[in-house]
C-alpha positions in Angstrom: 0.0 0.0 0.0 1.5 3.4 -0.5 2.6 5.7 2.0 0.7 9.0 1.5 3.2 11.9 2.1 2.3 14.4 4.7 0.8 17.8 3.6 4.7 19.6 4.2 5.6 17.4 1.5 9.6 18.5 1.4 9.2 17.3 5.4 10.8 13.7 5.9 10.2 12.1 9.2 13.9 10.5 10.3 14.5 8.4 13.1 17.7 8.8 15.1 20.0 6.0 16.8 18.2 7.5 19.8 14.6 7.7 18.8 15.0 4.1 17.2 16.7 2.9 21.0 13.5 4.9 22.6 10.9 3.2 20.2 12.2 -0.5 20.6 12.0 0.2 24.2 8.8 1.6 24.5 7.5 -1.3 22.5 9.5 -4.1 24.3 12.1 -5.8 22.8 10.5 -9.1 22.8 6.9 -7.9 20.9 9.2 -5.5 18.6 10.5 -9.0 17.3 7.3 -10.4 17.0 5.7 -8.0 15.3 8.3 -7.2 13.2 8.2 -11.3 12.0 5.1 -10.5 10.9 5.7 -7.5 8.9 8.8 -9.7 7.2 6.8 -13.0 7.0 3.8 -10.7 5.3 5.9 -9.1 2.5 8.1 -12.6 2.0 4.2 -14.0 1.4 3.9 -10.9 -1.2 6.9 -12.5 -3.3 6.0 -11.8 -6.1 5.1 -8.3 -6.3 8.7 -7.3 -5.6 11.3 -6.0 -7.4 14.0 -8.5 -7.0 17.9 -8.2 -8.0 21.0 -9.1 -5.8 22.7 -6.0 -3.2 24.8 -3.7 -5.4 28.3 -4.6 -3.8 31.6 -2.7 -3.5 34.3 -4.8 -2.3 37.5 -4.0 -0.7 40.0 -6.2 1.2 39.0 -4.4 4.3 35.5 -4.7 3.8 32.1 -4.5 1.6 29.9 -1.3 1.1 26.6 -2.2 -0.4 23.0 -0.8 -1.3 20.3 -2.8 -1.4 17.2 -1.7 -3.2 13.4 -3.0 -3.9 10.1 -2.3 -4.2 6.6 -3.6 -4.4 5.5 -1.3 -7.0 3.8 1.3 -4.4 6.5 1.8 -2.2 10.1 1.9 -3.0 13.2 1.3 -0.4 16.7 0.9 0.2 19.3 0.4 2.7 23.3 1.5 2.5 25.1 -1.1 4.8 28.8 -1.8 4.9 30.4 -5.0 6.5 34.1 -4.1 8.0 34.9 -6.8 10.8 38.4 -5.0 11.2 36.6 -1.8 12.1 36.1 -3.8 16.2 39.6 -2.9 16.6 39.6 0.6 16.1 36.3 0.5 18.5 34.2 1.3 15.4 31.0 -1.0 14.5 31.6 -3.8 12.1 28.0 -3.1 10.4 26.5 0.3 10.1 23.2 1.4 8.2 20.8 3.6 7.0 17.8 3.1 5.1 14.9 5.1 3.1 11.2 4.6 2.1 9.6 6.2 -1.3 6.5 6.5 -3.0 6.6 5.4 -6.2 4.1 7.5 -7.4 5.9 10.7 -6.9 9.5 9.5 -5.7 9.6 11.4 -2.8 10.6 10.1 0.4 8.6 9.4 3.7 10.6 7.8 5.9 14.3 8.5 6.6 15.9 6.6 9.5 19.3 4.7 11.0 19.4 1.2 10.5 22.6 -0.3 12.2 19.8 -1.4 15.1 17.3 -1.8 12.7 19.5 -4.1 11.0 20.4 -6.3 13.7 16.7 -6.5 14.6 15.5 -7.6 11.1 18.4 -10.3 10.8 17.6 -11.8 13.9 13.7 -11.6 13.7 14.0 -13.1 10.0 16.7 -15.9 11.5 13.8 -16.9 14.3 11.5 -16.5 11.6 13.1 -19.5 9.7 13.0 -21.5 12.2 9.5 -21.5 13.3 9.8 -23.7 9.9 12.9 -25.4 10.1 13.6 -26.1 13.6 12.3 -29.4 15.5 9.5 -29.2 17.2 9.7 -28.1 20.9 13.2 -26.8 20.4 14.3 -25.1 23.9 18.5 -25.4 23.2 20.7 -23.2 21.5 24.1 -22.9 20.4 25.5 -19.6 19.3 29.2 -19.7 17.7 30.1 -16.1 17.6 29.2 -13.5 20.6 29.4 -10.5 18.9 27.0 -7.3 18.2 24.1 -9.7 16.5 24.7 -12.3 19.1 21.5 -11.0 21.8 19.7 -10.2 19.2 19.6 -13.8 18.1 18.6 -14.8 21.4 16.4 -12.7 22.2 14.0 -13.3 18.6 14.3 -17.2 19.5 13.0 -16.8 22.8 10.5 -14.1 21.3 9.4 -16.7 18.5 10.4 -20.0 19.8 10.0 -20.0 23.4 13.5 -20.8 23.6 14.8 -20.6 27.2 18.7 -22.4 26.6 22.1 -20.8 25.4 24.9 -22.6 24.8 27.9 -19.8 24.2 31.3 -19.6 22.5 33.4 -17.1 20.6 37.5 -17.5 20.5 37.3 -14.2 22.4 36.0 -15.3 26.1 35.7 -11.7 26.7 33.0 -11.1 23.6 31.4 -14.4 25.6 31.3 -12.5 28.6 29.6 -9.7 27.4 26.6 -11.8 25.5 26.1 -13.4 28.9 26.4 -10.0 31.0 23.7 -8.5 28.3 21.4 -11.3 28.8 21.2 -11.6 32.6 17.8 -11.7 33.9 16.3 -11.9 30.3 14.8 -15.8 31.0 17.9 -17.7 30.2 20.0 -20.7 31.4 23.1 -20.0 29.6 26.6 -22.1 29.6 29.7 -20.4 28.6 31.3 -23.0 26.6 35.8 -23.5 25.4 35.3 -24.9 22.2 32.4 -24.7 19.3 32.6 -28.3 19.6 31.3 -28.3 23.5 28.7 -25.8 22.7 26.9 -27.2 20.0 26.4 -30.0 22.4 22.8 -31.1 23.2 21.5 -27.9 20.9 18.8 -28.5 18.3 19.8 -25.4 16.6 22.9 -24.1 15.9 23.4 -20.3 14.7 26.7 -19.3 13.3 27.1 -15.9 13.5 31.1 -14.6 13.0 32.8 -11.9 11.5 35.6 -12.6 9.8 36.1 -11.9 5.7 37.4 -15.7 5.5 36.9 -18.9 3.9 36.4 -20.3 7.7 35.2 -23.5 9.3 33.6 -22.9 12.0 31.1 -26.5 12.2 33.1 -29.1 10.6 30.6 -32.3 9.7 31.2 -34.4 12.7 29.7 -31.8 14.8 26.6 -31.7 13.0 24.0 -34.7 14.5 21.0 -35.2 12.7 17.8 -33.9 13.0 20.0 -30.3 13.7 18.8 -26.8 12.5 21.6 -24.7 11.4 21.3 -20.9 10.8 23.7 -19.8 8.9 24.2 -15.6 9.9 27.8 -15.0 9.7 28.7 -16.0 5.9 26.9 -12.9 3.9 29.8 -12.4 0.9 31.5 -13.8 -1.7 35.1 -15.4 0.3 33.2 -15.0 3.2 31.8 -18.5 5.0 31.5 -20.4 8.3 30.4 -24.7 7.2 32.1 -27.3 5.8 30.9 -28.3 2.1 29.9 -31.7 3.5 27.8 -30.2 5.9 25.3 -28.6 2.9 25.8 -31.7 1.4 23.6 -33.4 3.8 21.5 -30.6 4.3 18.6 -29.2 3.0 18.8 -25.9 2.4 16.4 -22.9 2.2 17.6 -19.5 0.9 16.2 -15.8 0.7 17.2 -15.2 -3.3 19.0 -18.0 -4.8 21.3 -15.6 -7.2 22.1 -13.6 -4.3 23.2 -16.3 -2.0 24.8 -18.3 -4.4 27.3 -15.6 -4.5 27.3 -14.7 -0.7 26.0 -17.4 1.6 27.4 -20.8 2.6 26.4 -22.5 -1.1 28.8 -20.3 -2.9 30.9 -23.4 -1.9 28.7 -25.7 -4.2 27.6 -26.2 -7.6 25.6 -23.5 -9.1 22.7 -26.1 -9.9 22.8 -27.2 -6.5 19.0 -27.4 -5.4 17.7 -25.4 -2.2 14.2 -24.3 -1.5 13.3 -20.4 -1.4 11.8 -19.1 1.7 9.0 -17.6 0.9 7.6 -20.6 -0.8 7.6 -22.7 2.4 6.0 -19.3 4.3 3.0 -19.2 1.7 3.0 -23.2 1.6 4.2 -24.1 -1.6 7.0 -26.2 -0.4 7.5 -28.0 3.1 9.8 -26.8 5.3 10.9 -29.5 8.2 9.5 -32.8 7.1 10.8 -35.2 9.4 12.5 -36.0 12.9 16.0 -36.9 11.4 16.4 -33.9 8.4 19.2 -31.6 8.6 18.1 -28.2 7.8 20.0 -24.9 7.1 19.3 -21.5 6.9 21.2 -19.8 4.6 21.3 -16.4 5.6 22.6 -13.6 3.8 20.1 -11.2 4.6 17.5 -9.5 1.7 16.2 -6.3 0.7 12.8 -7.4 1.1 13.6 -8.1 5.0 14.6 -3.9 5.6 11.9 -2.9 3.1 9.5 -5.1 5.9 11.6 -3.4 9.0 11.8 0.0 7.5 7.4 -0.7 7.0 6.9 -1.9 10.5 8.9 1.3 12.0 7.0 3.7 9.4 3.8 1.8 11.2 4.7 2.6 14.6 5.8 6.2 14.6 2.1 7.6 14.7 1.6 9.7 17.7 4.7 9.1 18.8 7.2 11.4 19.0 10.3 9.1 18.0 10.9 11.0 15.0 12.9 14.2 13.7 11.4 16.5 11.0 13.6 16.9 8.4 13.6 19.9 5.5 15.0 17.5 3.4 13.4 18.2 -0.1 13.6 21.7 -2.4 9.9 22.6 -2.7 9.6 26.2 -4.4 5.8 27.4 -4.9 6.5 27.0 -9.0 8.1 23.7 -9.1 9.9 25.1 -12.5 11.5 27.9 -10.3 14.1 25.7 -8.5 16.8 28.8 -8.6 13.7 31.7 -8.0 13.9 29.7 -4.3 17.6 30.2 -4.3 17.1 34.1 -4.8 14.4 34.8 -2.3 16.3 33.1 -0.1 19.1 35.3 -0.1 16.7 38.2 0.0 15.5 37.3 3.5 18.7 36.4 4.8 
């Protein structure tokens, strides 16, 4: 549906890091997550209505920059994002974003805001997402292999979605451990802090992966995967960059965002370019199954889509209403005679 553009058309409503902090919390984490599903879930459901093409990338050996752009031929957005996981040691964020919604009809836009929390909300809310699908059935254990910046968010949407009260923890940096545990404290959980990957996938029916490093890395070999296991798949989201074995997918089945994305980013750049997985929002609006039986091996290949921040960006837009989480911004020229663009310019002057 499009987004009708306030009567002070050149005014843009923008949410801050601050206002975006003040608006999760006034809406509680856990129901933000939720609700937010929903949103995602809905316009995953809407498939094919979208404007579809994989992130426009710019690659460096320090990092990726990239814009990711759709729309559902009413609304139009995007999101600029970058992916830096040196940028920790300089005490800078290793993801940062922004992101925009549009009307189509016009092509200005209505909604301006940050999306560096966003982000991290929509990846974990689409990962929990998943696995109301994918996971086994009274799932209550978790392994997360990589406690950094998206690690509580993880948590948190499985626990939102999944009722999932059990946190098995490990990152090669006890310290980065530390601070997932500190952050969850008195949110529900009975976390271990575990030495290796290997102890903490231990007795967990799902297992998210969720590093940093630009790497060809292994962080589950095959022997660590049992049957019957859900694996989401965060941390390997460009091409070089990965976390599983190749045996591992083997044996899996696998369910993607957008194939011709993922195939270049997520886990199955590693395979065949034929290799068969199953799109997402197929098994969402029940054209395919998603977890058929006790002993299947399913993966989450997450790479993270447009669609998902166009969904995020919507749900926020949705929310701001009577609130007063929002800037005003003069962000657009609007002269009285549109053709007068530089008559603005000199009245201006004159009443400075």
């Amino acid at each position: 549906m499009a987004i009708h553009p306030p009567k002070d058309i050149n005014i843009v409503p923008f949410v801050s890091v601050d206002n975006m902090m003040k608006l999760v919390l006034d809406i509680g984490i856990e129901t933000f997550l939720v609700e937010l599903a929903g949103f995602i879930e809905e316009d995953f459901k809407r498939w094919k209505l979208f404007d579809k093409t994989p992130r426009v990338a710019s690659h460096s050996p320090e990092g990726v920059i990239e814009l990711m752009p759709t729309s559902d031929g009413e609304v139009y957005g995007f999101k600029y994002v970058n992916g830096h996981p040196k940028n920790t040691r300089d005490g800078l964020q290793t993801v940062t974003g922004f992101g925009m919604l549009s009307n189509v009809d016009n092509g200005y836009p209505v909604l301006f805001s940050e999306m560096t929390i966003l982000t991290a909300l929509r990846t974990a809310a689409t990962s929990a997402l998943a696995a109301k699908y994918l996971a086994p059935q009274n799932t209550n254990c978790m392994a997360i292999i990589g406690n950094g910046a998206q690690s509580e968010f993880q948590a948190m949407a499985f626990k939102a979605l999944l009722k999932l009260n059990k946190l098995r923890l490990f990152d090669i940096d006890p310290l980065a451990t530390e601070k997932c545990r500190r952050n969850l404290a008195g949110m529900g959980f009975d976390i271990t802090s575990c030495q290796t990957a290997e102890e903490a996938v231990e007795g967990a029916q799902i297992v998210t992966t969720v590093t940093a490093d630009k790497q060809y890395a292994t962080i589950l070999t095959d022997n660590m995967v049992g049957a019957g296991i859900h694996i989401n798949a965060v941390g390997g989201d460009c091409p070089g960059k990965t976390e599983l074995h190749p045996d591992i997918l083997l044996r899996s089945d696998i369910f993607v965002e957008y194939p011709p994305q993922t195939r270049i980013e997520g886990e199955i750049q590693q395979l065949s370019k034929d290799h068969p997985v199953t799109e997402l929002w197929r098994v969402f609006a029940g054209k395919e199954k998603g977890r058929q039986r006790p002993d299947q091996t399913t993966l989450f290949d997450s790479v993270g889509f447009a669609t998902e921040d166009f969904s995020a960006l919507r749900y926020v837009r949705s929310k701001l209403p009577g609130t007063s989480y929002f800037d005003s911004l003069d962000m657009l020229a609007d002269p009285d005679d549109p053709r007068d663009l530089f008559g603005m310019i000199l009245r201006a002057a004159k009443a400075a």
